[in-house]
LUMVO-844244 format. One line per field, with one value per residue (C-alpha): residue in one letter; residue number from 1; y negated, x, z. Coordinates in pm, whole numbers, plus 50000, padded with zeros to 5 digits. Layout:
! LUMVO-844244
res: (A,...)
n: (NUM,...)
v: (Y,...)
u: (X,...)
w: (Z,...)
! end
This chain:
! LUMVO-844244
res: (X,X,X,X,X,X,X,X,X,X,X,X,X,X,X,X,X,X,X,X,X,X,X,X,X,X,X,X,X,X,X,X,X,X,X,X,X,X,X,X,X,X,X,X,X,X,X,X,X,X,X,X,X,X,X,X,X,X,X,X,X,X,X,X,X,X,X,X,X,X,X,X,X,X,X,X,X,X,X,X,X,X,X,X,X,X,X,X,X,X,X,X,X,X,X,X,X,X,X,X,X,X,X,X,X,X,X,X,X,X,X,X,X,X,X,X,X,X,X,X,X,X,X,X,X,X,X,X,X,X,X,X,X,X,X,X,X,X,X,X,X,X,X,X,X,X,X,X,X,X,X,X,X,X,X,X,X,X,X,X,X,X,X,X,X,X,X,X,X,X,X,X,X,X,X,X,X,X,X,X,X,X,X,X,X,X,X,X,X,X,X,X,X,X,X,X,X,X,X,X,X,X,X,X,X,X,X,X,X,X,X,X,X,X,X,X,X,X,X,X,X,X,X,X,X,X,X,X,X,X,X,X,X,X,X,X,X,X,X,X,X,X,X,X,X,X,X,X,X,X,X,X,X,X,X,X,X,X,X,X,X,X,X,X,X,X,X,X,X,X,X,X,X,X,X,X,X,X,X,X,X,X,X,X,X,X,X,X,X,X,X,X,X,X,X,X,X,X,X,X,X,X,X,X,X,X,X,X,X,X,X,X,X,X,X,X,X,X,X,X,X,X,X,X,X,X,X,X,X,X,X,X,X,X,X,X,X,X,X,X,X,X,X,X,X,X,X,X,X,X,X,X,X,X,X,X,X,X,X,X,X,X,X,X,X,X,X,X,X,X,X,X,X,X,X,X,X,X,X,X,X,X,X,X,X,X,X,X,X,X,X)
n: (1,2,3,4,5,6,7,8,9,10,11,12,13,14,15,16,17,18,19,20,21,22,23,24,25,26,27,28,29,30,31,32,33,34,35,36,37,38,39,40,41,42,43,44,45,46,47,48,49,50,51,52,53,54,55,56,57,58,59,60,61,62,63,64,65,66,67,68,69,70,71,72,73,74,75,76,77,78,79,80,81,82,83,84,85,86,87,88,89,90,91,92,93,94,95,96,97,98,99,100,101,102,103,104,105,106,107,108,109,110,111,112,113,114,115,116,117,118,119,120,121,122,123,124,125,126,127,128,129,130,131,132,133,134,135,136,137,138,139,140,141,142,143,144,145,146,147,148,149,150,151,152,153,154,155,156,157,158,159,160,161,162,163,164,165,166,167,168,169,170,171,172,173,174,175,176,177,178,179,180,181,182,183,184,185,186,187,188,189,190,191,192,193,194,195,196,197,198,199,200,201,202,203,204,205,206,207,208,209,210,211,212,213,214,215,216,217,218,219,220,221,222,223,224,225,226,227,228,229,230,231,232,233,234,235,236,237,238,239,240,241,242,243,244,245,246,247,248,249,250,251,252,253,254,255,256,257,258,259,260,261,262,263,264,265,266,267,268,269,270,271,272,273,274,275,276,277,278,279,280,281,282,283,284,285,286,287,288,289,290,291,292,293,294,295,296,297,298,299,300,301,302,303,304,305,306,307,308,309,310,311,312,313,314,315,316,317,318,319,320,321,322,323,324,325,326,327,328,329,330,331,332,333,334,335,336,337,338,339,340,341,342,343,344,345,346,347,348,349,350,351,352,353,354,355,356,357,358,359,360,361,362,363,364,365,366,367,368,369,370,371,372,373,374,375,376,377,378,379,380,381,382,383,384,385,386,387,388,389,390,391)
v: (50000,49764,49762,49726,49451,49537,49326,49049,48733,48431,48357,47964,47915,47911,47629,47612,47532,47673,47630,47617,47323,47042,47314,47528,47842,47602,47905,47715,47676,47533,47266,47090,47304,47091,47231,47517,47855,47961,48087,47736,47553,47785,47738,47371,47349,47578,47320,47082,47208,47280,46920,46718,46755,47043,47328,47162,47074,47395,47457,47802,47961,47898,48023,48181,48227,48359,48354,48491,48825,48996,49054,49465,49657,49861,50232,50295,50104,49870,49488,49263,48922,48771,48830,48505,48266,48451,48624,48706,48911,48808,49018,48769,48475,48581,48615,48230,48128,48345,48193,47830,47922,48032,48266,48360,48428,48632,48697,48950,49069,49316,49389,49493,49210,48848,48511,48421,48757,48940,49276,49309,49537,49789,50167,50059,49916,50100,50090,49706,49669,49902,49641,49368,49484,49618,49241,49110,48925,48775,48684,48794,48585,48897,48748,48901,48839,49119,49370,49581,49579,49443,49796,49831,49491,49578,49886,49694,49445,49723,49949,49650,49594,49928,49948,49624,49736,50104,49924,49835,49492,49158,49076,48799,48871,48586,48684,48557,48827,48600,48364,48659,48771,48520,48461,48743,48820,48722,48799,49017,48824,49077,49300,49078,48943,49318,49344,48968,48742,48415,48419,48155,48110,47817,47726,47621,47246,47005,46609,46454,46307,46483,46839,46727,46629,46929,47163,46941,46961,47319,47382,47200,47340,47703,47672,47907,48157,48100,47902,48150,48405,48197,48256,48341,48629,48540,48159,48044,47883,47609,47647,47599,47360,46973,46750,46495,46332,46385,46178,46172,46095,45716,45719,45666,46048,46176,46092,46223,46561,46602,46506,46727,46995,47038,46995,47244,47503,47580,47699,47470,47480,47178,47168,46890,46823,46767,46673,46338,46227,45909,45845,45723,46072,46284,46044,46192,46535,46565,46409,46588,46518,46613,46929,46992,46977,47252,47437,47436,47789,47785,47868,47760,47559,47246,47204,46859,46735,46535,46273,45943,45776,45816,45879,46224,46318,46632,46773,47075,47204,47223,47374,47178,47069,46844,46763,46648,46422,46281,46019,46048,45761,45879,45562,45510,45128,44818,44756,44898,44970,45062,45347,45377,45719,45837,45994,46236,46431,46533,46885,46941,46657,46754,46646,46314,46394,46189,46033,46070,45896,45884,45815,45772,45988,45891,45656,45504,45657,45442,45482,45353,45414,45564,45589,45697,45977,45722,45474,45446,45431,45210,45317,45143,45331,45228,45361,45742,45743,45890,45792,46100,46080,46330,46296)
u: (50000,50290,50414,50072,50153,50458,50487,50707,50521,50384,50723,50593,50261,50121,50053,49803,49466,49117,48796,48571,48506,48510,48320,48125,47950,47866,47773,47602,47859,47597,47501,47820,48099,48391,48263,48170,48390,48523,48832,48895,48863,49137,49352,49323,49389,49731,49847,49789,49965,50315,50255,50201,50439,50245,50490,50781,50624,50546,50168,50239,49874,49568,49347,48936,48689,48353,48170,48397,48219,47968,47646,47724,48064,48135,48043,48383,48277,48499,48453,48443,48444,48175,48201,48027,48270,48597,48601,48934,48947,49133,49447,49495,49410,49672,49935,49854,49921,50236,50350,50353,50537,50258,50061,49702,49474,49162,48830,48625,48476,48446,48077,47809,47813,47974,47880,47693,47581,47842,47942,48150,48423,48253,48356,48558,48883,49119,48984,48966,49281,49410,49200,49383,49709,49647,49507,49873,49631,49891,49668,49368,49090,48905,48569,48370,47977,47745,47921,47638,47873,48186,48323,48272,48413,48746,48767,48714,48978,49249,49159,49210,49544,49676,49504,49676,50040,49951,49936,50325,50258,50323,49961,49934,49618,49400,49169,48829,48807,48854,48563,48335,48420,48406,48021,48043,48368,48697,48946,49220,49489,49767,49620,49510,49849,49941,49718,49678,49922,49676,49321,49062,48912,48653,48394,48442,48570,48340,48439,48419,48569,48313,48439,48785,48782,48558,48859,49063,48860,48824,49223,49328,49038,49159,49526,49655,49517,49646,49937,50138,50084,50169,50468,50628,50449,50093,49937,49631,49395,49184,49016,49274,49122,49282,48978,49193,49104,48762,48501,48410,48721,48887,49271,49320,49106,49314,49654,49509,49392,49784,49942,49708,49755,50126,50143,49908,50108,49842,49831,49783,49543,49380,49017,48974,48987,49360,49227,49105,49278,49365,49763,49725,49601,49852,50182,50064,49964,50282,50487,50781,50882,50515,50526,50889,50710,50430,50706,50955,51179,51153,50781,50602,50253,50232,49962,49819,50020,49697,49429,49445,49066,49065,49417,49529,49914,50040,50393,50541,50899,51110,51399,51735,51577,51369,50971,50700,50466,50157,49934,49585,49337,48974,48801,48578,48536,48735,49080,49417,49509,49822,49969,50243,50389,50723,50947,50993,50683,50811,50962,50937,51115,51410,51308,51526,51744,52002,51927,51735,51678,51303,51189,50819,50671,50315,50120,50463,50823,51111,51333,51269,51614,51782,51576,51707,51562,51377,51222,50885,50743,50466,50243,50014,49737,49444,49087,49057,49397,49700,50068,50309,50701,51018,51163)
w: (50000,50083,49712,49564,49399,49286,48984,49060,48967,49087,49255,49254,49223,48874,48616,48342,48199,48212,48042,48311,48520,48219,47950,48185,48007,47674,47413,47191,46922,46650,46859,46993,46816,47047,47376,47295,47504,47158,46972,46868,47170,47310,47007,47007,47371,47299,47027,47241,47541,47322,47132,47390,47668,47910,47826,47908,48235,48359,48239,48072,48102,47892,48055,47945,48200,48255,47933,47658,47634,47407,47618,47597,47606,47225,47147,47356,47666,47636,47683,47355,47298,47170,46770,46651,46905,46885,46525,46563,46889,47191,47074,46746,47027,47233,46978,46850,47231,47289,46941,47127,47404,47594,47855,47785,48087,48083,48343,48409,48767,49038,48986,48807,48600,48596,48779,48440,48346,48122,48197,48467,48559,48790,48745,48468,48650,48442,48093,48123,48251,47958,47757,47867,47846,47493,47349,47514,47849,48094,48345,48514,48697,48896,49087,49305,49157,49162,49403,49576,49939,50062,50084,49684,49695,49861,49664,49339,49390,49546,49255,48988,49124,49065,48748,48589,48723,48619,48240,48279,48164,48361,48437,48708,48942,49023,49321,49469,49726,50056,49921,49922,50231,50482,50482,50663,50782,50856,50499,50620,50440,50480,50260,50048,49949,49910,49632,49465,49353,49439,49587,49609,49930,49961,49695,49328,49255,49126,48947,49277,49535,49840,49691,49702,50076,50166,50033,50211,50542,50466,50444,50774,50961,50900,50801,51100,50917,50572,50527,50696,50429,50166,49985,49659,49480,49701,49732,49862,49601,49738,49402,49174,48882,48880,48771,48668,48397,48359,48484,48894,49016,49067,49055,49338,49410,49149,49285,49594,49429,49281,49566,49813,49562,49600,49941,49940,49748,49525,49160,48943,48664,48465,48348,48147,47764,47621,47299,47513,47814,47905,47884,48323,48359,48165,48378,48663,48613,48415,48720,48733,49101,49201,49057,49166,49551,49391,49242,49552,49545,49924,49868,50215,50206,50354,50635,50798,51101,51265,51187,51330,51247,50876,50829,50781,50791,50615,50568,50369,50422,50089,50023,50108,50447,50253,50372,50134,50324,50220,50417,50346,50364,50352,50402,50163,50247,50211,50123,50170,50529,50687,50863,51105,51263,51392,51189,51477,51423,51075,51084,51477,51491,51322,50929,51038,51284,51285,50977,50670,50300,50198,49858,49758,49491,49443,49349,49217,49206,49474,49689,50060,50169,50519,50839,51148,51370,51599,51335,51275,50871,50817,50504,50272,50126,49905,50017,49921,49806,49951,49949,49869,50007,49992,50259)
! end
């Protein structure tokens, strides 16, 4: 059981896009061919991702969700795109993304059927995973829909696990097991990371700012349980599409979104349209210093320090006895306030002791200079935004 997993992936936490917060389950090709879940959306979302900078920053996986399938498996009972929206097959589709430097991701689920009604993987584990491996899939999002018990749940995702690394190909497995569990009880995250290499645990993302800060809320309320697990090969997810972008979010939000994201550890996958996004929105979620602080080999999540009114205070250890700090104003209200801390709370008081050189990262790039152990940092930040530093 310890080995499970035993496929050696996910050592940072994974980058990428996926359809389905921005396009949803839109099937309806005829009617608005652009945003429709199709064979071209995914191949114009691939040329965009190698043209226009994404690649080279780290976003490797493209990534289809629920939605992709033909309502019934083929005379072989095995799943099949939908013929009229992919008329090339998902093993031509993946060959066009690997051809741009790419990963393609895939979704299915543990029951009966899928969230939106597709077949699901139930008492099939292995032939899908065959399936996947066979079309050239690099990536599977397993969720948990439709699953007549928790026991067949458990057994669905364990079984999927040994199915994909029974294939011999690198398949990176994309859990929602915890999330279906803890309605009713407690995940037992030990095991999970023995099977998964990232798992969602709260609800899905939406465009605005009140499902940002409810992930947020979410995280620091139960982050002795998690963050400890978290580590190269196994993340958390707090659900892991950036809305950035898109439409509910001020910039301020969205610099808070990237910012709480890396601290966070969490994968990182865009939903949004790269065919349109505004050139504020592509600086920052191509920030390379950001995602250095995702990306960070020593691989531990950040977690919040305290909150102080409507200030919150996180930190994250990096590697080179480095923190990533982030100060969180949630006011929703007024103008820009300030906040002023010790730097001896960072790192159990050690992440400046003697001395140390901070340098902010977000919402601009510069260098603060050298603080001593005892000084205290006072920091600006706008209404719903949040201020990120390396310190």
């Amino acid at each position: 059981v310890a080995v499970a997993l035993d496929n050696g992936l996910a050592r940072t936490p994974p980058m990428g896009w996926l359809h389905w917060e921005r396009f949803l389950c839109a099937t309806d090709c005829a009617a608005d061919p652009l945003r429709c879940v199709s064979e071209q959306l995914f191949v114009e979302m691939a040329d965009r991702m190698a043209a226009d900078g994404w690649r080279d920053a780290g976003y490797e996986f493209i990534c289809i969700d629920d939605c992709w399938m033909a309502p019934t498996r083929d005379e072989q009972g095995r799943l099949q795109a939908d013929p009229k929206r992919f008329p090339s097959g998902i093993r031509k589709l993946a060959d066009y993304v690997h051809s741009k430097g790419l990963k393609l991701g895939i979704y299915s689920d543990v029951g009966k059927k899928t969230c939106a009604g597709f077949p699901g993987s139930y008492n099939h584990y292995d032939l899908d995973a065959q399936t996947f491996a066979s079309w050239g899939v690099d990536l599977l999002k397993f969720d948990g829909c439709n699953s007549d018990s928790l026991e067949l749940l458990a057994e669905g995702y364990r079984l999927m696990s040994l199915a994909l690394n029974r294939t011999g190909r690198s398949i990176v497995y994309s859990c929602e097991w915890p999330f279906y569990l803890r309605p009713v009880q407690q995940p037992n995250y030990t095991e999970i990371k023995q099977y998964c290499n990232h798992w969602r645990n709260y609800y899905d993302v939406y465009d605005s700012w009140r499902s940002i800060m409810s992930i947020l809320d979410w995280t620091a309320l139960n982050q002795d349980t998690i963050v400890k697990i978290a580590g190269p090969g196994g993340w958390n997810d707090p659900d892991m599409a950036l809305v950035i972008g898109n439409f509910g979010l001020s910039w301020d939000q969205s610099v808070t979104q990237m910012a709480m994201w890396a601290i966070m550890a969490a994968p990182l996958f865009m939903s949004n349209d790269l065919r349109h996004i505004s050139p504020e929105a592509k600086r920052l979620l191509q920030n390379r210093e950001v995602i250095a602080i995702n990306q960070d080999p020593l691989g531990k999540q950040g977690y919040q320090l305290f909150k102080d009114k409507n200030f919150q205070l996180w930190e994250r250890p990096l590697s080179d006895r480095a923190y990533a700090v982030a100060v969180l104003n949630q006011q929703e209200i007024g103008g820009p306030q300030n906040f002023t801390f010790s730097l001896t709370l960072l790192g159990n008081g050690l992440a400046c002791n003697p001395a140390c050189s901070i340098r902010q990262v977000l919402p601009t790039s510069r260098d603060w200079g050298i603080y001593s152990w005892i000084s205290s940092l006072s920091v600006e930040v706008n209404p719903t935004g949040t201020v990120l530093l390396k310190v």
